[in-house]
N, C-alpha and C positions, 0 to 999 in steps of 0.2 A: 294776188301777187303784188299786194302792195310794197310789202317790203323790197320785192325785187325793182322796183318801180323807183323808188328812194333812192336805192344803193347806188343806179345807176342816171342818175340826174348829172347832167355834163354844166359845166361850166358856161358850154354855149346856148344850153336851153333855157326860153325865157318864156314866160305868157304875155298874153296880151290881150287888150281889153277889145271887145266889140262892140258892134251896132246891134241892139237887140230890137226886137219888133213886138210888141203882144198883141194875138190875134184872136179875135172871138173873149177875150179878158178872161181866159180858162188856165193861164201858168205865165209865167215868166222864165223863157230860156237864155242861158247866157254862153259861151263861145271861147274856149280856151284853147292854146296850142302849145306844143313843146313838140323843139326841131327849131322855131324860129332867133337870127339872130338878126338882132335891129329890125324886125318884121322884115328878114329876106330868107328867102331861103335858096340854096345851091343848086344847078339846074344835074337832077339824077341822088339829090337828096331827100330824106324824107321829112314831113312833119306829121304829126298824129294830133286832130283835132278832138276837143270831147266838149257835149255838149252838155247842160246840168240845167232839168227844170226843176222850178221850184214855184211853192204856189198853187201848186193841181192838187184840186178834192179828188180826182179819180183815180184808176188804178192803173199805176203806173205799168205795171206788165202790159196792158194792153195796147204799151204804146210804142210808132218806130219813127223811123227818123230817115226825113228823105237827104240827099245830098249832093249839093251841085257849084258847079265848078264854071261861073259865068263867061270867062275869056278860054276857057278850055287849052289854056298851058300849060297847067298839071294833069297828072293823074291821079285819079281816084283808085285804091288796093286795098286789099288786106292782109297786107302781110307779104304774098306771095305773088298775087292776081291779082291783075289788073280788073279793075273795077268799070261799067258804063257809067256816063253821065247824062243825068242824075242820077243816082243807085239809091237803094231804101235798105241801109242795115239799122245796125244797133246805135249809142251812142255816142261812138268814137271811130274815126274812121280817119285815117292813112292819105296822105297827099304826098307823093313825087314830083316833084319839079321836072318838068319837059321842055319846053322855051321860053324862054328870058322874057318880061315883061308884069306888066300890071296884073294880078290875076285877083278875086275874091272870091271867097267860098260861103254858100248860104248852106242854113241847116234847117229843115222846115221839121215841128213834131206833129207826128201824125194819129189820133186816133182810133178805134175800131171800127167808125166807120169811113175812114182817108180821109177825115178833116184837118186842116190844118189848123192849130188852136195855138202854137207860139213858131215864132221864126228867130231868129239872128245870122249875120252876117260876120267876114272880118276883111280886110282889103292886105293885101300883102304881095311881093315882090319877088318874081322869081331872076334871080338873077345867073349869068351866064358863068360856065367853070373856066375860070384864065390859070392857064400853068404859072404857078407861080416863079419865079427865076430860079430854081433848082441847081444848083449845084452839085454834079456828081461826083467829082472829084476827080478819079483816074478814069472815069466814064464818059462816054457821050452822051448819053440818054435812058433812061429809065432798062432796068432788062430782069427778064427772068434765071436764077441764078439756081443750078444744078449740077450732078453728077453726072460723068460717062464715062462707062465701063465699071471696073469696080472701086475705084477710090479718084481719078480725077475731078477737079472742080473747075466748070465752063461758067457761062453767061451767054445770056445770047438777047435779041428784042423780042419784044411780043409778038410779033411775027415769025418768031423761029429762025429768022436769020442774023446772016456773021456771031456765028460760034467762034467762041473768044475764050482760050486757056487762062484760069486764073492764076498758073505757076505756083499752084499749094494741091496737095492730096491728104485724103484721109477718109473719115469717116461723114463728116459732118464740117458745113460751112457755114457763114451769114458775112454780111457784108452792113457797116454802117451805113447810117441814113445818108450821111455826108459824104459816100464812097471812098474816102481812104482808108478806112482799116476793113484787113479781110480775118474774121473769128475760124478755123476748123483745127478740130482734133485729130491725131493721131498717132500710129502707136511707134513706141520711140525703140530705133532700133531693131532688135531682134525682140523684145521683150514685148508681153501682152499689156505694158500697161498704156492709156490714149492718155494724154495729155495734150493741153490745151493751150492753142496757140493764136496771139493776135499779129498780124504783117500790116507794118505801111507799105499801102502800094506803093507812094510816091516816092519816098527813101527806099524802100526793101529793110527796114528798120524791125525785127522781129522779137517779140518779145514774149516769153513761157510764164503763163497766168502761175500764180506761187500758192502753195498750200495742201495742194491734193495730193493724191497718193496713187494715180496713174489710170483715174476712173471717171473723166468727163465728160458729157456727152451735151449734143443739142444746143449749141450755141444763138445766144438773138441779144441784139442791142435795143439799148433804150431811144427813147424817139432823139435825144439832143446827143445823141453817139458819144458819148461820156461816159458811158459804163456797158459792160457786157453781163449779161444773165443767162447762165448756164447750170446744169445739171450735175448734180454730185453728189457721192454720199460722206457721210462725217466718217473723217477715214479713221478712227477708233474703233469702227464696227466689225465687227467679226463676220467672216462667213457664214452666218448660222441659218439665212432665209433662205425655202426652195427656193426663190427668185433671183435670189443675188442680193448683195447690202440694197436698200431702199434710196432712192436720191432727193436729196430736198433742192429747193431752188438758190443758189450762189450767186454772189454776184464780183464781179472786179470793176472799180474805177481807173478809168484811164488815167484820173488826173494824180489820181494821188498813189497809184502802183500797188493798193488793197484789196484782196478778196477776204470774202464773209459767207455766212449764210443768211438769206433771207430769212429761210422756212428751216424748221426745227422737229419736221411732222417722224421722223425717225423713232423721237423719247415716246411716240405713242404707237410705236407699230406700222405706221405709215410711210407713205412715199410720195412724190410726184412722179407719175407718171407721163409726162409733155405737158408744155407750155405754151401760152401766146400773150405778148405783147398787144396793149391797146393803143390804135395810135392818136388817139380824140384825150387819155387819160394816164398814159404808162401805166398803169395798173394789168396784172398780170391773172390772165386767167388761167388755171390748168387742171390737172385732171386729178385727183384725191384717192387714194386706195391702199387697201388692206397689203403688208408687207407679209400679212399671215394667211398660209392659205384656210378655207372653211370658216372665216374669221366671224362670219355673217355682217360683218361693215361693209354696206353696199360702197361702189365707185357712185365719185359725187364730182359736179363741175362747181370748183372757188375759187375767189378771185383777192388774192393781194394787192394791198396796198403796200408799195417799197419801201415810200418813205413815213409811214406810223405802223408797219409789219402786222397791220390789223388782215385778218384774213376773215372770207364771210364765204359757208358753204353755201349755194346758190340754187342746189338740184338735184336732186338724185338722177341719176343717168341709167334710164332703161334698156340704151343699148350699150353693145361693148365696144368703146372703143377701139381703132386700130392704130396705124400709123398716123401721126400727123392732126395739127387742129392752127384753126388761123381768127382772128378778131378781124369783123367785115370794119375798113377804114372809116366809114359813119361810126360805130362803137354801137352800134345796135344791135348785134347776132355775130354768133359762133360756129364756123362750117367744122366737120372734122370727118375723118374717114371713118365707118361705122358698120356691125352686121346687128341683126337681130333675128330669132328663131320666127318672127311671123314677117317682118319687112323687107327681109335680107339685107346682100351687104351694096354697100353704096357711098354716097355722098350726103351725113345730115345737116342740117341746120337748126340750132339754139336761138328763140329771141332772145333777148336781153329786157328787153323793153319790154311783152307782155307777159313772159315765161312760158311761152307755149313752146312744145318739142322736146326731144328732137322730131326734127320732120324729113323726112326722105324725098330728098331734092332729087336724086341723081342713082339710078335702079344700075347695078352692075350687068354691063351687056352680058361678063361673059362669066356667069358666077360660075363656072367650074375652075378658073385661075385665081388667083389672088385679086382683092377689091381691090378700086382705085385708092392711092395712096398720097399721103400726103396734099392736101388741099389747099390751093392759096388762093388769095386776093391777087388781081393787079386790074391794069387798064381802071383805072380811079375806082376799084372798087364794083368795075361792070361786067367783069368775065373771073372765072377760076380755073387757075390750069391743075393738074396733078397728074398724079403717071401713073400709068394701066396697064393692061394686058388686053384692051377691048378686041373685040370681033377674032377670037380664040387665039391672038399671035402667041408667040415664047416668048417674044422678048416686052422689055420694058419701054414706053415713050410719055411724050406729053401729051396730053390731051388736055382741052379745052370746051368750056359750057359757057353758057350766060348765066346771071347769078337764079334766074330759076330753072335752071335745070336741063335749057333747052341747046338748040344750035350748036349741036356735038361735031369738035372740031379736032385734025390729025395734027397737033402744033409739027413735031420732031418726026422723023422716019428712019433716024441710024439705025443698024444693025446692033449696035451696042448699047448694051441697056441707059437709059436714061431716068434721072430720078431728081424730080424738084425738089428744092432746097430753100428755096424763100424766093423775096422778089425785092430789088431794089426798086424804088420810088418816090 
């Protein structure tokens, strides 16, 4: 997965040089990381250490690699798990930031018989998460932003309280990063077609995104709330797909009162299928798929680039997607609601970083209902809400996990169905 490894190199990841040790004069190991910036890393973020000898006659397969964590303010993972310390895996291995302070990581290599024949070190700095001054705009505080009933739009905290009417209905909502403008569609009139609409909250100032022809759906802003990215198909297209016209990705700029198409996957039979926003890169990842049924073009997960419209298939996706996909705010993995004929349906998760997955975080309590839906990030990235049907109810709520899986939480309780819609943050 090198290529996927390339593609997704962030602007904040950096290497860094260490202290190496040679031991027994049998290799020289050396000590790389990426995650680090300024040798810090964020307390609940990750870094991925790899270790590279070089100089061994012997065979290299027979060799592993111990891993330890001297001030024990990180954690050691893989990915998923939490790792002990010292652990003995392979030669790359996963550190979390846990409490603020000095910490350093040694990597000792070990041979078939547990000798230790190179070591290196690196010293690095976990430092604590300070909210940065936030601005919400028409907000107080960070909140999870959703549906009730069949077409109003709430907000409420991550705690599920003071439920707060956003005064817009429809189908679909988003809210900018900077909380004044509110993005949702819907259908104008008596007539079926949705169109798409952006509200200042702070004037009530409303304005109908231009160009479409009554068919947009799935609204999300770019990280500097400047431009909205929404779903649409080239309204030229004729009825001709069982599916319905195919939608590519659109965008409108605030500033200048323009929409466009990003994506063009239409001229080849294609569509987008949902979207997400990264918030480490604006680049957009979504979901790829046949506008033709039996087409044999498997569903694929790629990722745009907005501003050089370069797009890169990243995956072929072995389960089927459902409703909903979100980009974890480190820019490292992909949650999205998913079934599969041997995992069933649930909650999976995409690396980014090694290409492994999807992997089944989150097992459907009540698979006789509809899978959890819609998947988000919030709480910086450490819990996901979405809405279910868990423990056989009828109706729809929020539920809550940790991002592996666990500490399944009842967010909402209204009789009226309930359904996330993003998260402001």
């Amino acid at each position: 997965m090198r290529l996927l490894k390339l593609l997704l190199v962030f602007a904040l990841l950096s290497t860094w040089s260490c202290t190496t040790d040679e031991t027994n004069n049998e290799g020289t190991v050396t000590l790389e990381a990426s995650g680090l910036s300024d040798n810090k890393l964020s307390v609940n973020n990750t870094a991925i250490f790899t270790a590279t000898l070089t100089d061994y006659d012997g065979d290299a397969g027979n060799l592993s690699y111990r891993w330890t964590l001297d001030a024990n303010r990180g954690e050691l993972s893989d990915g998923i798990n939490a790792l002990p310390n010292p652990t003995v895996a392979e030669n790359t291995m996963r550190c979390v930031g846990r409490i603020s302070g000095d910490e350093r990581i040694l990597v000792e290599v070990l041979n078939e018989n547990n000798t230790v024949i190179a070591s290196a070190s690196m010293d690095f700095t976990i430092t604590a998460f300070i909210d940065p001054p936030d601005d919400y705009g028409c907000f107080d505080q960070p909140k999870i932003i959703y549906e009730r009933g069949s077409s109003a739009k709430y907000v409420c905290n991550f705690d599920g309280s003071n439920p707060e009417y956003l005064g817009v209905t429809g189908l679909s909502v988003a809210i900018s990063p900077n909380g004044q403008w509110i993005a949702y569609n819907k259908f104008d009139g008596n007539s079926d077609q949705l169109i798409m609409y952006i509200k200042n909250c702070e004037t009530g100032e409303t304005i109908t995104i231009p160009g479409g022809d009554g068919d947009d759906y799935t609204p999300e802003f770019s990280n500097d709330s400047s431009k909205l990215y929404f779903l649409r198909p080239e309204p030229s297209l004729e009825e001709n797909f069982a599916s319905g016209r195919p939608t590519d990705i659109a965008v409108y700029d605030l500033q200048t009162g323009e929409a466009s198409f990003l994506t063009t996957l239409y001229q080849s039979d294609e569509g987008v299928a949902r979207f997400t926003v990264s918030e480490v890169t604006n680049e957009i990842a979504f979901i790829r798929k046949s506008a033709v049924e039996n087409s044999g073009i498997p569903t694929r997960l790629a990722i745009l680039n907005p501003e050089s419209g370069l797009i890169t298939n990243i995956m072929t996706l072995s389960v089927a997607p459902n409703s909903g996909m979100d980009w974890s705010p480190n820019g490292e993995d992909i949650i999205f609601s998913g079934s599969n004929a041997t995992t069933g349906k649930g909650i999976y998760r995409l690396s980014l970083i090694d290409g492994i997955g999807p992997q089944l975080i989150f097992t459907d309590l009540s698979p006789q209902s509809l899978p959890p839906l819609f998947p988000h990030y919030y709480a910086n990235g450490t819990r996901i809400a979405w809405t279910g049907q868990e423990n056989g109810q009828n109706n729809f709520n929020i539920w809550t996990i940790d991002v592996n899986g666990n500490d399944l939480q009842q967010l909402t309780t209204d009789s009226a169905n309930e359904t996330v819609s993003g998260v402001l943050e």
